[in-house]
C-alpha positions in Angstrom: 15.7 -7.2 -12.9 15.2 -9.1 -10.0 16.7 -8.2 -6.4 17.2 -10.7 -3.4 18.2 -10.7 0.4 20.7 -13.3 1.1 21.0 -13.5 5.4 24.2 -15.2 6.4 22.8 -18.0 9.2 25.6 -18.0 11.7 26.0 -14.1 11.6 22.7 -12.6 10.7 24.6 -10.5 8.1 21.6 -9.2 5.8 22.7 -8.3 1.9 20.2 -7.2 -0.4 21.6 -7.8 -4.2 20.5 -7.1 -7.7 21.0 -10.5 -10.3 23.9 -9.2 -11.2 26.0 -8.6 -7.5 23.6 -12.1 -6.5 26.0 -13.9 -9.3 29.3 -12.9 -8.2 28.3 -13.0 -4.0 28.2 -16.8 -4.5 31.2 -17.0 -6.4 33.4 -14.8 -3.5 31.7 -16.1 -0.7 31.2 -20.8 0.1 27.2 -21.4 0.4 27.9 -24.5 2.6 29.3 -25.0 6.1 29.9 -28.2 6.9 27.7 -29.7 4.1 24.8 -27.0 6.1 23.7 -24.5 3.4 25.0 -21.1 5.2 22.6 -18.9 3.6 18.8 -17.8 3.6 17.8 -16.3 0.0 14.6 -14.5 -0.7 13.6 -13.3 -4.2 11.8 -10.1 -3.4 10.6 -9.8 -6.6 8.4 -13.1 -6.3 7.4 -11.8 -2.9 6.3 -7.9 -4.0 4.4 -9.9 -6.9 2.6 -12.2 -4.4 2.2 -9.6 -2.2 0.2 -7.6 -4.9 -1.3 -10.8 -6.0 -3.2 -11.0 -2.8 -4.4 -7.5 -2.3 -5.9 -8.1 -5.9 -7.5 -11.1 -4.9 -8.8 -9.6 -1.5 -10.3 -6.6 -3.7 -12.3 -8.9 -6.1 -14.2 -10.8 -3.5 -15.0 -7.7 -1.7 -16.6 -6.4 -5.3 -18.4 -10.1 -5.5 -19.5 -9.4 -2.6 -20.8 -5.9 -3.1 -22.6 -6.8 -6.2 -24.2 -9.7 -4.2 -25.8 -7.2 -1.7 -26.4 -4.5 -4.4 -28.7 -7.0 -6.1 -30.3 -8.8 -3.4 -31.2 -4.8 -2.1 -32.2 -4.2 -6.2 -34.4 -7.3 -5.9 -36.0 -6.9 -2.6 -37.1 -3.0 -3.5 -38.3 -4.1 -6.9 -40.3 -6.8 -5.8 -40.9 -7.0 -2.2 
C-alpha cells in the first residue's frame, strides 16, 4: 500500500494519505485554481525506496573499496 503527502500551495495544509483516502481527497477537494495545479503530491513510498536504494549503493562502493585496499595490502606483504 502506498502512502502520499499532498501540501495544499496557497495554505501550506500538509495531508498525509494512504491509496485509498488519496482516491477520494481528489474527488472532495478541485486540484486546479485557476488552471494552476493547487497541490504538491509526494509518493513516499518511491521516496523510502530511493532513500534505501542509495544507502545500498553507498555501502557497496565502500566494500569495493575495502577489497581494493585489502588486496593491494595482501599483495604488497606477499610480494614486496
Amino acid at each position: 500500500m502506498e502512502n502520499f503527502k499532498i501540501v495544499n500551495r496557497n495554505t501550506g495544509a500538509t495531508y498525509f494519505l494512504n491509496e485509498k483516502e488519496y482516491e477520494t481527497f481528489f474527488l472532495r477537494n478541485k486540484m486546479y485554481k485557476d488552471g494552476e495545479f493547487k497541490y504538491d503530491i509526494y509518493n513516499l513510498t518511491e521516496a523510502k525506496t530511493r532513500r534505501t536504494n542509495k544507502m545500498l549503493d553507498v555501502v557497496a562502493h565502500l566494500c569495493i573499496i575495502g577489497a581494493s585496499i585489502l588486496g593491494t595490502l595482501l599483495y604488497i606483504q606477499n610480494y614486496c
